[in-house]
C-alpha positions as CSV (number, residue, x, y, z in Angstrom):
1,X,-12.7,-4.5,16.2
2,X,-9.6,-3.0,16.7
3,X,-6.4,-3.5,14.1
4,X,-3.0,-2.2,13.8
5,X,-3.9,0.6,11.1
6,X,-5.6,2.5,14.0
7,X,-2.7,4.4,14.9
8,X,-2.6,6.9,17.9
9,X,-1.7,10.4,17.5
10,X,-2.8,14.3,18.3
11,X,-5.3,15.5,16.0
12,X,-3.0,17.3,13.4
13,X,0.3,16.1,15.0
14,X,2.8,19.0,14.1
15,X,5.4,16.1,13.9
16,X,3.7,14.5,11.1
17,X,2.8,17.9,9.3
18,X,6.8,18.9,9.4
19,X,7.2,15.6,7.7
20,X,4.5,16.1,4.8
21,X,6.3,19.5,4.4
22,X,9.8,18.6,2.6
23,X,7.3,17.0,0.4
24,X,6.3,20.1,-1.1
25,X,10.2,20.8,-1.4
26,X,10.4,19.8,-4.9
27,X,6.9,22.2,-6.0
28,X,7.5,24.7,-4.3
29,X,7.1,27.0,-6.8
30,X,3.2,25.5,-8.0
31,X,2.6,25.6,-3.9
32,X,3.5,28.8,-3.3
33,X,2.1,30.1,-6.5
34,X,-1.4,28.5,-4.7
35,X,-0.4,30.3,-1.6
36,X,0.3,33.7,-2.9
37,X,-3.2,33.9,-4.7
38,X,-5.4,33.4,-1.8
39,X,-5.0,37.3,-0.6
40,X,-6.1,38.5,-3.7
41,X,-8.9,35.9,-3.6
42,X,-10.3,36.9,-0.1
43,X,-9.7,40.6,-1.0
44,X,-12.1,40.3,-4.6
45,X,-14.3,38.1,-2.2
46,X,-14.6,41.4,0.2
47,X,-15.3,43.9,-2.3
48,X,-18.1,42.7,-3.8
49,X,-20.5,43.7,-1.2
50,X,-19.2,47.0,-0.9
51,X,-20.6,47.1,-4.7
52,X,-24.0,46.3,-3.6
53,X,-24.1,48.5,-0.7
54,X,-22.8,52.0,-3.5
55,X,-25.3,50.5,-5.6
56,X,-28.4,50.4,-3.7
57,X,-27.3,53.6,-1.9
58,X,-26.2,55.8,-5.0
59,X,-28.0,54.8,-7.4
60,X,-31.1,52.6,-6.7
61,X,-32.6,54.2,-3.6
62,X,-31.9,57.9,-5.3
63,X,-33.5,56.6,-8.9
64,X,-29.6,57.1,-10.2
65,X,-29.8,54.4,-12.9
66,X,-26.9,56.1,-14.6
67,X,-24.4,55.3,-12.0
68,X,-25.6,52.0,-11.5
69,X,-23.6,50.5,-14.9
70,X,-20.2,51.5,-13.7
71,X,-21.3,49.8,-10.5
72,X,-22.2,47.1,-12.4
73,X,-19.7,47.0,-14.5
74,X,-17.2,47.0,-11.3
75,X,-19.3,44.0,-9.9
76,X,-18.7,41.8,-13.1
77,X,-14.9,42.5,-13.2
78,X,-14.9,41.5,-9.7
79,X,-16.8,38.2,-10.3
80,X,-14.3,37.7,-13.4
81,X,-11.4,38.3,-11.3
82,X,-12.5,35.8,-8.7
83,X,-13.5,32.9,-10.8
84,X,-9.8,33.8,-13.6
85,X,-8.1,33.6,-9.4
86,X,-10.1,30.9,-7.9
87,X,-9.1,28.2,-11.5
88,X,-5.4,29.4,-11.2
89,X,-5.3,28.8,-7.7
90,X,-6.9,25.3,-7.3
91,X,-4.8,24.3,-10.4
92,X,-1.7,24.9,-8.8
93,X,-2.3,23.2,-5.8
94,X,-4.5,20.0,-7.1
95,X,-1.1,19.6,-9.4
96,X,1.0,19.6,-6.4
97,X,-1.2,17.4,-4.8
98,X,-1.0,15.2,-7.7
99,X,2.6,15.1,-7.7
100,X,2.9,14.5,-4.1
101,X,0.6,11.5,-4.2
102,X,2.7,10.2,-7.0
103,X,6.1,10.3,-5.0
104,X,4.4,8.7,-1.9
105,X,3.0,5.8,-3.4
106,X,6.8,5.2,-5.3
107,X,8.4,6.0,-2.1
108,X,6.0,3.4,-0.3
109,X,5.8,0.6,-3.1
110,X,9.9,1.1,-3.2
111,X,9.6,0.8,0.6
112,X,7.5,-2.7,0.4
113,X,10.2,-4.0,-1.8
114,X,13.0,-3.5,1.0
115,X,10.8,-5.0,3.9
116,X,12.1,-8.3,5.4
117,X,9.8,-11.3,4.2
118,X,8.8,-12.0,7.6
119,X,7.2,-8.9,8.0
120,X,4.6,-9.8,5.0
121,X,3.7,-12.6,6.8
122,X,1.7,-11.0,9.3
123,X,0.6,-8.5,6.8
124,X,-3.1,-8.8,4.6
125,X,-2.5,-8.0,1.2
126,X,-6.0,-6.0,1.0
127,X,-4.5,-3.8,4.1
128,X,-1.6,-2.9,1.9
129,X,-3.1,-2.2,-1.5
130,X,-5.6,0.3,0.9
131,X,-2.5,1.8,2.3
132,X,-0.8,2.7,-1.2
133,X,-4.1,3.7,-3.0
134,X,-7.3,5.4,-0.3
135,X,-4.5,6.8,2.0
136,X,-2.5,8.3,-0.4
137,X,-5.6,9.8,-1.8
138,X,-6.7,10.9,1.2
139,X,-2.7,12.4,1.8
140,X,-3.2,14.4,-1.4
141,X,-6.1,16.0,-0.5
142,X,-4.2,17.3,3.0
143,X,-2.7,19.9,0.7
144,X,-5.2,21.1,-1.6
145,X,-8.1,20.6,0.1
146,X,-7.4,21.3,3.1
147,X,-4.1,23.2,4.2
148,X,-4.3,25.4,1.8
149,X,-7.7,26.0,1.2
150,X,-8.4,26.4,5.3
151,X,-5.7,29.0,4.9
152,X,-7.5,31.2,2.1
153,X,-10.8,30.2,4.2
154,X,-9.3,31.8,7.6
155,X,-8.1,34.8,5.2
156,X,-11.3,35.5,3.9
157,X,-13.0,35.5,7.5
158,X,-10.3,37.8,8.5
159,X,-10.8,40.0,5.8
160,X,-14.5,40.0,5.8
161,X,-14.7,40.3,10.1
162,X,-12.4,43.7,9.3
163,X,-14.6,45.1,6.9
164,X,-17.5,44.7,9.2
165,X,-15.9,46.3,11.7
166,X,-14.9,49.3,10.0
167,X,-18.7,50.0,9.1
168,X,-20.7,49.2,12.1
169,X,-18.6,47.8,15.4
170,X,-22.2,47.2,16.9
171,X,-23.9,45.7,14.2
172,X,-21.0,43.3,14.1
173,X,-20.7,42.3,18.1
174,X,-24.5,41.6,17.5
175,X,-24.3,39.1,14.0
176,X,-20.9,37.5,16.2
177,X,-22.3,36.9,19.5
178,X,-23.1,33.5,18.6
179,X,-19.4,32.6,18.0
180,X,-18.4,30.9,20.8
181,X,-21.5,29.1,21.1
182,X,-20.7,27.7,17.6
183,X,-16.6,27.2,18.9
184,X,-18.3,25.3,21.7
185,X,-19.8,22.9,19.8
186,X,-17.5,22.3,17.3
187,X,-14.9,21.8,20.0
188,X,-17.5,19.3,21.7
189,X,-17.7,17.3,18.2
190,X,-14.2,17.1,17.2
191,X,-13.1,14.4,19.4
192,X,-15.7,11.8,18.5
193,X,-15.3,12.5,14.8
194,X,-11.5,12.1,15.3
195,X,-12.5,8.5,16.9
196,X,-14.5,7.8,14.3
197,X,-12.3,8.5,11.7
198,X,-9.7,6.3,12.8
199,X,-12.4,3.6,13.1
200,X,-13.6,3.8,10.0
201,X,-10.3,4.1,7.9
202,X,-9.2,0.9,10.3
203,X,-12.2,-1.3,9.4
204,X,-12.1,-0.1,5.5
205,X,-8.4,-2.2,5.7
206,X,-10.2,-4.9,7.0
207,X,-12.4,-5.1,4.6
208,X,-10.1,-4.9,1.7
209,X,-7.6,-8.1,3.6
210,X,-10.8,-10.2,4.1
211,X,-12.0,-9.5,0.1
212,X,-8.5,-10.0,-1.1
213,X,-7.6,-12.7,0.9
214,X,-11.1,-14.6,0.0
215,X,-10.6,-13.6,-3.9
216,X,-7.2,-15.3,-4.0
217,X,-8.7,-18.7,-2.0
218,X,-12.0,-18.8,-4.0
219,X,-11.8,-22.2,-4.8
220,X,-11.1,-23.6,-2.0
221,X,-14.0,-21.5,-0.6
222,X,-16.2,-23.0,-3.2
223,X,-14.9,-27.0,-2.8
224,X,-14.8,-26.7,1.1
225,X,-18.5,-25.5,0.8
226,X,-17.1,-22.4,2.9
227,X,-19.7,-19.8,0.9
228,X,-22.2,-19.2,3.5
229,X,-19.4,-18.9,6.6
230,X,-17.5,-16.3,4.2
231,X,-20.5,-14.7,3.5
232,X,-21.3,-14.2,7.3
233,X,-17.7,-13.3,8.2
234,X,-18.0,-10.6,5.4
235,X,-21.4,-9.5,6.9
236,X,-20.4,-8.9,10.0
237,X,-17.1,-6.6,8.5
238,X,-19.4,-4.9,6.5
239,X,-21.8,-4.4,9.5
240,X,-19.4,-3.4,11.6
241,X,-18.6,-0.7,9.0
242,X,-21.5,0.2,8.2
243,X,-22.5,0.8,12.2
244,X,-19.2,3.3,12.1
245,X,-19.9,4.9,8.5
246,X,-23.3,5.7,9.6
247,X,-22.0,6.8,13.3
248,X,-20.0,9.3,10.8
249,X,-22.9,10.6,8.8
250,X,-24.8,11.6,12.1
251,X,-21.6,13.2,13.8
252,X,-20.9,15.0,10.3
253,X,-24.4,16.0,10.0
254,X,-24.4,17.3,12.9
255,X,-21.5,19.4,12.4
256,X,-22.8,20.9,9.4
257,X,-25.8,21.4,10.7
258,X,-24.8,23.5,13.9
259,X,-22.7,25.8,11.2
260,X,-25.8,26.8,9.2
261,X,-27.8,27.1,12.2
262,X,-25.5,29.5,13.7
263,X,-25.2,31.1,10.1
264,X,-28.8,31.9,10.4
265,X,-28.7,33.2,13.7
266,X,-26.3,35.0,13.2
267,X,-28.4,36.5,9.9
268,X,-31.8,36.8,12.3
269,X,-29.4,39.0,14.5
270,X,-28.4,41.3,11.7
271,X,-32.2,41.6,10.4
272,X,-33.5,42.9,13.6
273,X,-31.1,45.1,15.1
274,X,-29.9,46.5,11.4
275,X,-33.4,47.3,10.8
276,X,-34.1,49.1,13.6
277,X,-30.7,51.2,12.8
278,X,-32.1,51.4,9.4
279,X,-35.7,53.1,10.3
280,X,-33.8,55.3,12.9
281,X,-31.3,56.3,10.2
282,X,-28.3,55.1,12.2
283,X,-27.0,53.2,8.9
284,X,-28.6,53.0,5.6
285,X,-30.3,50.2,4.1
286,X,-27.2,49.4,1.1
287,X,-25.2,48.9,4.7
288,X,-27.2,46.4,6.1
289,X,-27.8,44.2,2.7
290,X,-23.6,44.0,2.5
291,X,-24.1,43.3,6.7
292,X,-26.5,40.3,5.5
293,X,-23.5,39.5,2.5
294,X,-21.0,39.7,4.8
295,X,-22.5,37.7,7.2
296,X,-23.4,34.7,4.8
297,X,-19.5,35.3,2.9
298,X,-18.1,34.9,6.6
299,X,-20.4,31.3,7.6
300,X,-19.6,30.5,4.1
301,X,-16.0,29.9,4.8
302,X,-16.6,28.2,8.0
303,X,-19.2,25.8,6.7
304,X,-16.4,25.0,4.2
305,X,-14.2,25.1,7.5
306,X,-16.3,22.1,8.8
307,X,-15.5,20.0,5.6
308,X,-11.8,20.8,5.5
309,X,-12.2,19.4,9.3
310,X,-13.6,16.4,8.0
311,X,-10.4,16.4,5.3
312,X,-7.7,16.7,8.1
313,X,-9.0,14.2,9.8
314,X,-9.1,11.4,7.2
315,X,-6.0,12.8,5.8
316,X,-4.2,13.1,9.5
317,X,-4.9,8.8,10.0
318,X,-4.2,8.2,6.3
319,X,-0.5,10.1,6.8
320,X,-0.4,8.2,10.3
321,X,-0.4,5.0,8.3
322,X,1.7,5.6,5.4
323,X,5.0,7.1,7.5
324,X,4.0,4.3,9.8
325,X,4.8,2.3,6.5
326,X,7.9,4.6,5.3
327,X,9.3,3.8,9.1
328,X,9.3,0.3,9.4
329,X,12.6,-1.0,10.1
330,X,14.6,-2.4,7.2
331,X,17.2,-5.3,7.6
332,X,20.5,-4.3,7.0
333,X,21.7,-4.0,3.3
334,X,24.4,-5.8,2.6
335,X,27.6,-4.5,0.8
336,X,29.6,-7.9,-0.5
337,X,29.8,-9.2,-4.2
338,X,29.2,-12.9,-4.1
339,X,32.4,-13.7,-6.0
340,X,32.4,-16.2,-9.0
341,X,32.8,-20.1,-7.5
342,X,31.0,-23.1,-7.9
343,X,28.4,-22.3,-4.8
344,X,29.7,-23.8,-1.3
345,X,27.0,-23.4,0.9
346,X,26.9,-23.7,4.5
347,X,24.6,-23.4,7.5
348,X,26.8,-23.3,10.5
349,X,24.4,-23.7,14.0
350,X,21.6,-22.4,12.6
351,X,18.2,-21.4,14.9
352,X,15.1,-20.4,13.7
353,X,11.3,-19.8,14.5
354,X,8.8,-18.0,12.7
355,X,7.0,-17.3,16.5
356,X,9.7,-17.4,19.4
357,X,7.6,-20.5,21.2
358,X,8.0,-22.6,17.8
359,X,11.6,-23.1,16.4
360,X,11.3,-24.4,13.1
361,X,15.6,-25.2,12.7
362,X,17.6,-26.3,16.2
363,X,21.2,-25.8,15.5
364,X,21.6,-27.3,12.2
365,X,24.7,-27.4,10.6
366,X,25.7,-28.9,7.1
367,X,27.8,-28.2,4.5
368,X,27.1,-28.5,0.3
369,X,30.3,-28.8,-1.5
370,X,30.5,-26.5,-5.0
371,X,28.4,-28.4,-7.8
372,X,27.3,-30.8,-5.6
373,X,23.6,-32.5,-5.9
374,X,22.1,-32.1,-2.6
375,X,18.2,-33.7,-2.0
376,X,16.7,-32.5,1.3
377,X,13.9,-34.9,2.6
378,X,11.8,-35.4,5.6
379,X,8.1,-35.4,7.2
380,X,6.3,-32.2,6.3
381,X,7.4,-29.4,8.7
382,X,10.7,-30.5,9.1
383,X,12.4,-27.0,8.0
384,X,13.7,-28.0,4.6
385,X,11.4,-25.0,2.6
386,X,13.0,-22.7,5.7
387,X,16.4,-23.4,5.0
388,X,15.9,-22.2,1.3
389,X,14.4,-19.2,2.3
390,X,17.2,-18.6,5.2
391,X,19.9,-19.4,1.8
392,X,17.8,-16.9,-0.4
393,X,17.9,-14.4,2.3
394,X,14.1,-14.0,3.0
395,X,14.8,-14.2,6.3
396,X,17.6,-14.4,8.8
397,X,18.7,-17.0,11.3
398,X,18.3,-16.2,14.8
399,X,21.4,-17.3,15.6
400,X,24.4,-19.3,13.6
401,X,24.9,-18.1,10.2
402,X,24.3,-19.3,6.4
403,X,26.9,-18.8,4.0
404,X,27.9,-18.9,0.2
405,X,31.0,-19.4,-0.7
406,X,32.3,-18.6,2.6
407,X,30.5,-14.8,2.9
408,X,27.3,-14.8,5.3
409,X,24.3,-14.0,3.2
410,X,23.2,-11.3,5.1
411,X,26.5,-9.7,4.4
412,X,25.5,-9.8,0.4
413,X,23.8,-7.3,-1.3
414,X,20.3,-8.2,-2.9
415,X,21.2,-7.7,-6.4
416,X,24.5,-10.1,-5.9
417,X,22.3,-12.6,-4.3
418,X,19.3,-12.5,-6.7
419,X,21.9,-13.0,-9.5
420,X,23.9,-16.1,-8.2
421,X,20.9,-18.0,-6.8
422,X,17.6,-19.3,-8.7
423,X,14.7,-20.6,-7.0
424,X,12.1,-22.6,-8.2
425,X,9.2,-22.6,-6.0
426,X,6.5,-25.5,-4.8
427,X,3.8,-23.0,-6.6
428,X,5.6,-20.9,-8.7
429,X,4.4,-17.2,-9.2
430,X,4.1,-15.5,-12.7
431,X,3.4,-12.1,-13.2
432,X,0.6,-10.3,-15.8
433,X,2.7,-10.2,-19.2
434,X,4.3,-11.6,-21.8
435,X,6.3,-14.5,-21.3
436,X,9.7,-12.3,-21.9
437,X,8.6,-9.8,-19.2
438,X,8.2,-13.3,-16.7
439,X,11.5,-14.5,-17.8
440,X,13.7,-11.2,-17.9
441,X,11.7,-8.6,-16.6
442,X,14.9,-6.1,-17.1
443,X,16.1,-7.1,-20.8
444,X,19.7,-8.3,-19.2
445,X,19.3,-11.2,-21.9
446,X,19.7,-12.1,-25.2
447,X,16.8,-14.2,-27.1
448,X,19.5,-16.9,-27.9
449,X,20.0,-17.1,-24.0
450,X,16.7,-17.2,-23.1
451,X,15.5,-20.0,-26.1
452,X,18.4,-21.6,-24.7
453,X,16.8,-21.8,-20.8
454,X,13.1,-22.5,-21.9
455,X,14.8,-25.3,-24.0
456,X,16.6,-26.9,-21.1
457,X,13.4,-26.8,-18.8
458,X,11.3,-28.7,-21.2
459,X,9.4,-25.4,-21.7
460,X,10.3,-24.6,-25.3
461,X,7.2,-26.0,-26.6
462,X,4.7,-24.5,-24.5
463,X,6.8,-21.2,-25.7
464,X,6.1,-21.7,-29.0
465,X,2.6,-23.4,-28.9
466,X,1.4,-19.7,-26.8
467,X,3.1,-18.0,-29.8
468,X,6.8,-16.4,-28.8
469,X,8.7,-15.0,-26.0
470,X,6.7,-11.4,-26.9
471,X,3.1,-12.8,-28.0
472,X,2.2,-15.0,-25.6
473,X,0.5,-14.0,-22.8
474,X,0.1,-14.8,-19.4
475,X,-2.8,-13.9,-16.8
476,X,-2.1,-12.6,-13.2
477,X,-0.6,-15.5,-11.0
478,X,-0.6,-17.6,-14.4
479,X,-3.6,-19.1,-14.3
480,X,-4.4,-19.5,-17.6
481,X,-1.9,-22.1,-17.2
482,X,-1.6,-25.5,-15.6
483,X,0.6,-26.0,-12.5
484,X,3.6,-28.0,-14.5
485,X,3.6,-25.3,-17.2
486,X,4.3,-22.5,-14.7
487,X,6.7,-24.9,-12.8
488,X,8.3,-24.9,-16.3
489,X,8.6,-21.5,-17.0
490,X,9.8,-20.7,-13.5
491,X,12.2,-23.0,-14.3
492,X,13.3,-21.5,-17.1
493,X,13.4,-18.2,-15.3
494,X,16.1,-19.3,-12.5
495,X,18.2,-21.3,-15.2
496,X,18.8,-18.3,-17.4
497,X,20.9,-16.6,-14.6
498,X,23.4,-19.0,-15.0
499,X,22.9,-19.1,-11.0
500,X,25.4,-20.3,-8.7
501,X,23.3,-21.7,-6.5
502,X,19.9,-23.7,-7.8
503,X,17.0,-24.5,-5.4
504,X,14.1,-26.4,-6.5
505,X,11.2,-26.6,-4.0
506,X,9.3,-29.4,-4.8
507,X,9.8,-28.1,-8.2
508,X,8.4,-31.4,-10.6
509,X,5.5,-32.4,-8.1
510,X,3.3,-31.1,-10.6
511,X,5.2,-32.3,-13.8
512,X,4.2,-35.5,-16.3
513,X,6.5,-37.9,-16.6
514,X,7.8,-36.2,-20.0
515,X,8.3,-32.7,-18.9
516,X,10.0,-34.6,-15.6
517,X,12.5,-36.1,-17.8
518,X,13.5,-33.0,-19.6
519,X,14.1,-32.0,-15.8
520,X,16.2,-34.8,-14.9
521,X,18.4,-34.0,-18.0
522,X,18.6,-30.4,-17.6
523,X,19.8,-30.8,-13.7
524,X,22.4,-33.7,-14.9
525,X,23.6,-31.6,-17.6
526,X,23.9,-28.7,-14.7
527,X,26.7,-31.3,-12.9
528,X,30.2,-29.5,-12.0
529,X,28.2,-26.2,-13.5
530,X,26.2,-24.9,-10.5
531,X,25.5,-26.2,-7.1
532,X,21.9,-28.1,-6.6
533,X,19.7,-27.8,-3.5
534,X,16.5,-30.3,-4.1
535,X,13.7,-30.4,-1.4
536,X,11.6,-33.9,-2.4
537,X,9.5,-35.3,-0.9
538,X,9.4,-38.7,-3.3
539,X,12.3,-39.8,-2.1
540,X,12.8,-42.0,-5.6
541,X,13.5,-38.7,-7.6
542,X,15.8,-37.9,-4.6
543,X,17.7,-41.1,-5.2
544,X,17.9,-41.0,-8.6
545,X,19.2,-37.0,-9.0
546,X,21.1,-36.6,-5.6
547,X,24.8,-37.2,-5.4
548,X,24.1,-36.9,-1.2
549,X,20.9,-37.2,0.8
550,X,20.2,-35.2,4.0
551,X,17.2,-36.1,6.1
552,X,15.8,-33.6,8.5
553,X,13.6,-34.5,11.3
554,X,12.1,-31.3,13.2
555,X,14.7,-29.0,12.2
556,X,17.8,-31.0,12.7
557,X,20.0,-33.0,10.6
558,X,19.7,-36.4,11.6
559,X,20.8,-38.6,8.3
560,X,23.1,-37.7,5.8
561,X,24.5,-40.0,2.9
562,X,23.7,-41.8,-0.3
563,X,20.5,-43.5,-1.3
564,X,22.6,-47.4,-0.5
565,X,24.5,-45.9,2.8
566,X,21.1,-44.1,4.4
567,X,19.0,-47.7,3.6
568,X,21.8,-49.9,5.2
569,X,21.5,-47.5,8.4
570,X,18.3,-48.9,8.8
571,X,17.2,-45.4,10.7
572,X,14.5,-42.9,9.3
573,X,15.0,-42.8,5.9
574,X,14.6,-46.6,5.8
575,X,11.7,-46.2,7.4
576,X,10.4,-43.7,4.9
577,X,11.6,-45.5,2.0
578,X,9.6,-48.5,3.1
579,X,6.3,-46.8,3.8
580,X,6.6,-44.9,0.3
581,X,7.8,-48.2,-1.3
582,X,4.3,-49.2,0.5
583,X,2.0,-46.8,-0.9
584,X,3.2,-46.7,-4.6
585,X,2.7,-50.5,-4.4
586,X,-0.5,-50.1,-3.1
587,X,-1.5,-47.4,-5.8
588,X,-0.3,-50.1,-8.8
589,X,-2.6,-53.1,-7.1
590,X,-5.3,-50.4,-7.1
591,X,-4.5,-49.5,-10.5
């Protein structure tokens, strides 16, 4: 299964690794402290075999014990040194690694909340959330474990290759002429552990969308009896997985497994030929133990080599997917005020489709004079919740424009729009807090103001029953709440902006017939203040609030009028008016 996280690329693009760079920019000093320490590192690292060698040489083999303690001695500084080196050095570079994981996932969150709404459609949640937590993980590790600690590895290799060179060239041809054997077959498995990589990180997103996306929808899962199909859809995810995670673990394996055996080899080699240079006095026996050191300090580094492969590869997809993230095209900010007015708004030709074949609005125009009460009815699907969403900017018309006031929206900038315009939604969402936090989330408000808003939504009560605007607390999505309580409190939260503009989706379908009437009042009292947009679908609450009607019929204005003018027409509001007057009669015979 194949999905849009697996991104395409060279193994270790050099375009992506001169972008991760200027993220070191601002710890530089922490990265280049990290870099600056690997040479001594790699140097203490090479001198410790030389130790051994003048110990069993010049002291042990003669019977010198007395110049084995300053030997000794030496050998313990040096194993000081390294471990007081190796802490300094991984300190520094886990903290910039740290830090640059903290500044890509606010860089990417910041990013999410600039992205046009119609690109979340298409978009998992649990793909996101993996995006902004495992890849930036596995982006924070590109620096500290691998880029810099494949440096110091190389070094040491370097180092140690030179020093075995300088004190046999033969013995050292002989423990390396398994080299390219090993460069063979690590060249041979880096390609399908590249592949698999990408599989793997693209199927871990899936995973996380399904779980989320299931999580959210449990109950219809558990009313539509949908537990053993979700359970088999999730089965054959996790199989899928688990076929590519174990796929992993062989390849891996594999790898590691070709480095020791090499390793060994290469040890074997060392034995047999630096013995017989041994018995024929060619070398002496202190220079072939640091041989056999040398030899396992050199396939030490490359075993390490192999993981840091594995690193660069995870972290190489995970970078893929997060500037993949950072690039995706933002709409155009816009740089207009909404000035102060009563809230015209106008939708002049207007076209629209979520997906091209589909248009949702067909050149609709209409106009909503400043403090008008405007209803918006019609079947379901008719475009009334897209026009709200076209007014509130979440998306943009394909053609024609929407204005406020005269200014296009899309020529407004965010902040001006968010301030003049409240929106109650169909299913309102409240956020983990306190109710304050739900309400005014940046303290613009005063207490007074925001008792005042709760009180004219018919949500005091439930304020003050829950304990306070600080005490009271609500869960994720507010569901420790019923549906008319959060309709309430959303309520509250778009009248405390003193907006402009008021849309309510469908915003008392959930309400009893109390907490409705403290919304008819509030919205009357609103008259002359602030322009109303209603979508209803009971079209009684849209004759009873609504100075004007407008009926939509598959995203075109067809009616338009009062509740008395649209019934005389006798066209398709008559015709809905009659089957609702139907089916409420209906319900009271029943009744």
């Amino acid at each position: 299964m194949k999905h849009d996280d697996e991104i395409r690329g060279r193994f270790l693009d050099l375009a992506l690794l001169r972008r991760f760079v200027p993220l070191l920019r601002p710890y530089r000093r922490g990265a280049i402290t990290g870099f600056a320490l690997l040479p001594a590192i790699s140097l203490v690292r090479t001198l410790e075999p030389l130790c051994l060698q003048r110990a069993i040489d010049n002291s042990l083999l003669p019977g010198r014990l007395d110049l084995l303690w300053p030997i000794a001695a030496l050998l313990i500084a040096l194993l000081l040194a390294e471990a007081v080196l190796v802490f300094s050095q991984s300190w520094c570079v886990q903290v910039v690694g740290q830090r640059v994981m903290a500044d890509l996932r606010r860089d990417s969150f910041a990013k999410l909340s600039r992205l046009p709404q119609r690109w979340f459609d298409w978009q998992p949640s649990g793909r996101l959330v993996t995006r902004l937590t495992n890849d930036v993980e596995q982006v924070g590790d590109l620096f500290g474990s691998g880029i810099v600690s494949a440096f110091g590895d190389v070094l040491t290799m370097v180092l140690v290759l030179s020093v075995m060179l300088s004190l046999h060239v033969g013995l050292t041809l002989v423990a390396f002429a398994v080299a390219p054997l090993l460069l063979g077959v690590l060249l041979l498995l880096r390609r399908p552990m590249r592949s698999l990589m990408r599989r793997l990180r693209a199927q871990t997103a899936g995973l996380n969308g399904f779980v989320g996306e299931r999580v959210n929808g449990m109950a219809e899962v558990q009313i539509f009896g949908q537990e053993q199909s979700s359970a088999e859809q999730f089965e054959a995810l996790q199989q899928d997985y688990l076929s590519a995670a174990l796929s992993w673990v062989r390849w891996e394996t594999l790898f590691y497994a070709s480095v020791h055996l090499f390793g060994s080899l290469a040890v074997a080699a060392i034995i047999w030929q630096g013995g017989a240079q041994v018995l024929g006095s060619h070398i002496s026996f202190g220079t072939l133990v640091a041989f056999i050191e040398y030899a396992r300090k050199f396939f030490m580094p490359l075993t390490e080599l192999a993981a840091k492969f594995s690193v660069l590869q995870t972290s190489n997809a995970a970078l893929e997917r997060i500037f993949a993230l950072l690039d995706e095209r933002e709409e155009a900010a816009g740089m207009l005020s909404l000035p102060s007015g009563p809230g015209r708004v106008a939708f002049e030709a207007v076209h629209f489709a979520y997906q091209p074949s589909e248009p949702v609005v067909r050149g609709l125009s209409l106009e909503v004079a400043g403090g008008e009460c405007v209803a918006l009815v019609g079947e379901t699907g008719c475009g009334k919740t897209t026009l709200a969403q076209l007014l509130l900017g979440f998306y943009r018309p394909d053609s024609g424009r929407v204005l406020v006031n005269g200014i296009e929206v899309q020529q407004l900038t965010r902040e001006s729009l968010s301030a003049q315009l409240g929106w109650v939604a169909q299913e309102p969402f409240l956020f983990h807090g306190s109710i304050r936090q739900n309400l005014d989330a940046d303290g613009r408000y005063r207490n007074d103001q925001l008792w005042a808003a709760l009180e004219r939504s018919g949500a005091r009560t439930l304020v003050e029953r829950l304990g306070g605007l600080d005490v009271a607390a609500i869960d994720s999505r507010g569901r420790n709440l019923s549906s008319g309580e959060r309709q309430l409190l959303s309520l509250a939260r778009a009248l405390v902006k003193q907006p402009q503009v008021l849309i309510l989706d469908e915003a008392t379908s959930h309400l009893d017939s109390d907490s409705e009437r403290r919304i008819y009042q509030a919205l009357q009292g609103l008259s002359g203040q602030c322009t109303r947009l209603l979508i209803i679908h009971h079209l009684a609450l849209a004759a009873r609030l609504a100075d004007r009607i407008l009926v939509l019929h598959r995203g075109q204005l067809c009616e338009q009028g009062s509740h008395q003018q649209l019934l005389a027409q006798g066209g398709r509001y008559a015709r809905l008016w009659a089957i609702q007057t139907l089916q409420q009669d209906r319900e009271k015979g029943n009744a």
